[in-house]
C-alpha positions in Angstrom: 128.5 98.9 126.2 128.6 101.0 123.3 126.3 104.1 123.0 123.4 103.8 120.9 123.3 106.4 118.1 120.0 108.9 118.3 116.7 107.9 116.5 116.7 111.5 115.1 120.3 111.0 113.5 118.9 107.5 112.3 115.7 108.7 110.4 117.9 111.7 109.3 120.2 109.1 107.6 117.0 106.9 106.6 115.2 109.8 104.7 118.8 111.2 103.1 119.8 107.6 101.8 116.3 107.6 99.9 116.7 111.2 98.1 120.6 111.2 97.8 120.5 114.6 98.5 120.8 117.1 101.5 118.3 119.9 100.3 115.2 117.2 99.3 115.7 115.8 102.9 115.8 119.0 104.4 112.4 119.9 102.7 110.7 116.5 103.7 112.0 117.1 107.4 111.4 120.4 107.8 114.9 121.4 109.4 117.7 123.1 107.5 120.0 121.7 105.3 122.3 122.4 107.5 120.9 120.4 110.5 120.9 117.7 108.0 124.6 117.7 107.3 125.5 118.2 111.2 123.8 115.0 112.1 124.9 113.3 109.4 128.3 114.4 110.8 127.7 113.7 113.9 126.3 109.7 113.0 129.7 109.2 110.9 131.1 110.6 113.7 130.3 108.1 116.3 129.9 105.2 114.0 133.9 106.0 113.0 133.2 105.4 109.0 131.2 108.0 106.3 127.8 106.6 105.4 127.6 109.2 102.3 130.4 109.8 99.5 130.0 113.6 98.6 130.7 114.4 95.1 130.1 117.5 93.2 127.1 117.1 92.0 125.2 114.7 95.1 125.9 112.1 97.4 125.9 108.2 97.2 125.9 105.8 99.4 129.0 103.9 101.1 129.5 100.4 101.2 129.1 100.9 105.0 125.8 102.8 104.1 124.0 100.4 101.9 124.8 97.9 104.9 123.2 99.7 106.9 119.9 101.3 105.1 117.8 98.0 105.3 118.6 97.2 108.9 117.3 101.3 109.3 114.4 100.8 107.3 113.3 97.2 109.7 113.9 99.3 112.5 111.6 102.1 111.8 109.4 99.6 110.0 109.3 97.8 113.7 108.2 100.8 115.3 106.0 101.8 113.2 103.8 98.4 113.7 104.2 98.5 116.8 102.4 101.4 116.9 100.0 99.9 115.0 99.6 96.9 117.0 99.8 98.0 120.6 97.3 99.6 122.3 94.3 98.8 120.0 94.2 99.2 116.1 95.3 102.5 114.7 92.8 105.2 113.1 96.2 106.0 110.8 95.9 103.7 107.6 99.1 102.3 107.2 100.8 101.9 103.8 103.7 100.1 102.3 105.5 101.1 99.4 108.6 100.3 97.5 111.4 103.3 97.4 111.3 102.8 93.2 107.6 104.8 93.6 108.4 107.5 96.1 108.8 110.0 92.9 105.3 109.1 91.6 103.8 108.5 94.9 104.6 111.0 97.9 102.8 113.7 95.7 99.7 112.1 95.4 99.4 111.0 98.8 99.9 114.8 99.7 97.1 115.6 97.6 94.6 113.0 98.8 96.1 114.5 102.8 94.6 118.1 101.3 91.3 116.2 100.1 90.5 113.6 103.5 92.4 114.5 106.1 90.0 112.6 108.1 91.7 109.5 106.8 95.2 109.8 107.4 98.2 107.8 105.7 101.3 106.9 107.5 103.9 105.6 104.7 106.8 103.0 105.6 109.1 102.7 102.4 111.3 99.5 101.6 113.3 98.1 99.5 111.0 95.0 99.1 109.0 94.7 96.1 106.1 92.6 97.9 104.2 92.6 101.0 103.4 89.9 103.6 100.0 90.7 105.2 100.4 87.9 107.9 103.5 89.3 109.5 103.3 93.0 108.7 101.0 95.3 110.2 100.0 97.1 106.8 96.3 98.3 106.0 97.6 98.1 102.2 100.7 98.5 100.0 102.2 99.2 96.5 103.7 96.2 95.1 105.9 95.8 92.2 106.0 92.6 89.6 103.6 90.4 88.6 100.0 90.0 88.7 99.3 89.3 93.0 98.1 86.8 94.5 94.4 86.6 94.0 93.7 86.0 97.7 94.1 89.8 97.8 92.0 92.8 96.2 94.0 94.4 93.6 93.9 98.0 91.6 96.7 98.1 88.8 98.3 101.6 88.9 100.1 101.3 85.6 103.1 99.4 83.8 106.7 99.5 83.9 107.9 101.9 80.7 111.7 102.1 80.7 112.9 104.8 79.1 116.4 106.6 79.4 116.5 110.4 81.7 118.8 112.7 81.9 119.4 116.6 83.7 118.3 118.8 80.6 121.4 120.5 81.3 123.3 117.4 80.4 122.0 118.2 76.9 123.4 121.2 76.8 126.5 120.2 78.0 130.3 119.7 76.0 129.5 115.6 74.8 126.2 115.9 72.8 123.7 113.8 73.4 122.3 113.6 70.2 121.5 109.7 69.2 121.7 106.4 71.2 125.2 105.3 70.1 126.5 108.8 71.7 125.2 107.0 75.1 128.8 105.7 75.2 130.5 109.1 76.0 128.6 109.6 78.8 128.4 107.8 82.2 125.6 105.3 82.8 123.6 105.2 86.1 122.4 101.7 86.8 119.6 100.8 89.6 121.0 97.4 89.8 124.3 95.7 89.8 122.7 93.2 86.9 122.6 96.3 84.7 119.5 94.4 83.3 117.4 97.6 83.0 119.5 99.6 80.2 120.5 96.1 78.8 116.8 96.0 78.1 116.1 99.2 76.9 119.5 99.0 74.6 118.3 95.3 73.2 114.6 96.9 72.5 116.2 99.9 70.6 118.7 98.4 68.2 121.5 99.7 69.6 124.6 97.9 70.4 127.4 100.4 72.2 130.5 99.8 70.2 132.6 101.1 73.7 131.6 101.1 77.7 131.7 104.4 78.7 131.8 105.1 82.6 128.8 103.6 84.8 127.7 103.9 88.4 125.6 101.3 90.1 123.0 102.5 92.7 120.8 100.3 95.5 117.6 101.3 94.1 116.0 103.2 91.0 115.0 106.3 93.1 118.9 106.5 93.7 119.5 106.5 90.2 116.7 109.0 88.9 118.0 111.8 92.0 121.3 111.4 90.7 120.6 111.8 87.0 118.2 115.1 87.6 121.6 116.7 89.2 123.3 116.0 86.3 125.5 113.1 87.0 124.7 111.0 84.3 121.9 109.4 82.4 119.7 106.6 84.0 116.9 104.6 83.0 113.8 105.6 84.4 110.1 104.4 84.6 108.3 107.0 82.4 105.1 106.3 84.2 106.8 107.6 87.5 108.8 110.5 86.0 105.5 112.9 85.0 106.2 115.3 87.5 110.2 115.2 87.2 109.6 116.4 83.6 106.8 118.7 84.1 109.3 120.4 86.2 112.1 120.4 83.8 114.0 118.1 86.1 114.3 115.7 84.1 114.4 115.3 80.6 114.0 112.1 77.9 116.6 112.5 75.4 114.8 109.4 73.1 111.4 108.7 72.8 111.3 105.2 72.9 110.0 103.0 75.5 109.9 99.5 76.4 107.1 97.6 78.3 109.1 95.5 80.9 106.2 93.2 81.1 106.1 94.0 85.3 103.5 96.5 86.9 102.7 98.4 90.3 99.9 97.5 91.8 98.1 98.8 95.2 96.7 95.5 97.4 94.8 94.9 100.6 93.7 92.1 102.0 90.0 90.4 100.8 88.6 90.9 104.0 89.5 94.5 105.2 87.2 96.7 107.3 89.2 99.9 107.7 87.7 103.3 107.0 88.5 104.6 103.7 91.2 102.1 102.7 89.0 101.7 99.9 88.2 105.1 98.8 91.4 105.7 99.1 92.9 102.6 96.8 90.5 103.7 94.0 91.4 107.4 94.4 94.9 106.2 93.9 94.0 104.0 90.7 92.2 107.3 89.1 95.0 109.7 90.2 97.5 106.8 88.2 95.1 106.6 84.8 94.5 110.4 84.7 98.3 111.2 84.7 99.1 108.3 82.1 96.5 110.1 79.9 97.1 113.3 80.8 100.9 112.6 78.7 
């Protein structure tokens, strides 16, 4: 029987796959990046195949590693409910989210930690767009798409905006950056394999690239927008979950144009929901989401 790798080296790998990068990790687990690339090591190790490519400016996933983030993410996800679930009904509220968020997101729900921490959030992050209250043991959870099902209550955080980011240092770099058709010198970082995102955002602004110029394709969005802030390349991002990334001079929006994708986030709980402050905090969310669209 084969030895089981260690939970720790599992949510290391869990929590490096969603930031692409050693030092954010390190900071959201509190170890060193160091410790971070030692167990990281030490997983490959035992598995016998890499998880991450390292490149010069980040990492990305392996073929091997996109295998096997979802079946990481169910298995956390599992224990999470079951801590839920077993032994009575958790004080913790528990909230979903999808990874294409996290940016926008994780600050906040530090913020509202500083304001209540009598009402505590635990946060399991997906892939998925949706949520499934019958079968998973969620309080609540941020949903992507369309309008919800109206058997559930519903806050609208704010609509999809895509817009195309960049490293500021990538506009100072040799290849100027200077209109849209110069997108073809430089390499294209797509959150999906359809490439339907910039296809979108190129239709909306005219432009029709007379050559295709590098690309890279990532799992998810959040993949895309960590890889474009080191510099890799230029992604398309959601401008309403980029505020913080270009109040930091992370990233930067070489064009100002954006296009409405005709999706939306929206936070959800069930219509019948009793838990302490799931309410409070759903419209503290909504409020915190309008103030920093206006606040642009």
């Amino acid at each position: 029987m084969k030895r089981l790798p260690p939970l720790t080296a599992l949510h290391t790998f869990l929590i490096t796959a969603q930031h692409c990068n050693f030092t954010r990790a390190a900071q959201q687990l509190h170890i060193t990046q160091g410790a971070i690339s030692r167990q990281i090591a030490g997983l490959e190790a035992q598995l016998g195949y890499a998880l991450f490519q390292r490149q010069a400016r980040g990492l990305s996933l392996t073929r091997e590693g996109q295998e096997w983030l979802p079946r990481v993410q169910q298995i956390f996800g599992l224990v999470e409910q079951g801590m839920s679930e077993v032994g009575g009904l958790s004080t913790t509220l528990q909230l979903k989210a999808p990874t294409c968020v996290m940016r926008w997101l994780l600050p906040r729900l530090m913020e509202w930690h500083a304001l209540r921490p009598d009402v505590p959030v635990e946060l399991t992050t997906t892939v998925q767009h949706g949520v499934d209250f019958r079968r998973e043991g969620f309080d609540a959870a941020v949903v992507y798409g369309d309008t919800p099902n109206q058997g559930l209550r519903t806050w609208k955080l704010f609509d999809e905006q895509l817009t195309p980011v960049c490293a500021p240092s990538l506009l100072e770099g040799p290849v100027p950056l200077k209109s849209s058709t110069d997108l073809s010198k430089h390499m294209l970082l797509h959150p999906s394999r359809d490439e339907h995102d910039w296809s979108l955002w190129l239709q909306a602004a005219g432009v029709e690239l007379e050559a295709q110029g590098p690309r890279h394709h990532f799992e998810t969005l959040d993949m895309a927008i960590a890889m474009a802030s080191q510099g890799t390349g230029i992604a398309i991002g959601d401008w309403a979950l980029i505020g913080d990334d270009l109040r930091g001079s992370r990233l930067c929006m070489p064009f100002t144009q954006k296009v409405l994708t005709g999706k939306s986030y929206y936070i959800v709980c069930q219509a019948k929901t009793a838990q302490p402050g799931l309410v409070e905090l759903m419209e503290w969310l909504k409020g915190r989401a309008i103030s920093d669209v206006m606040d642009r």
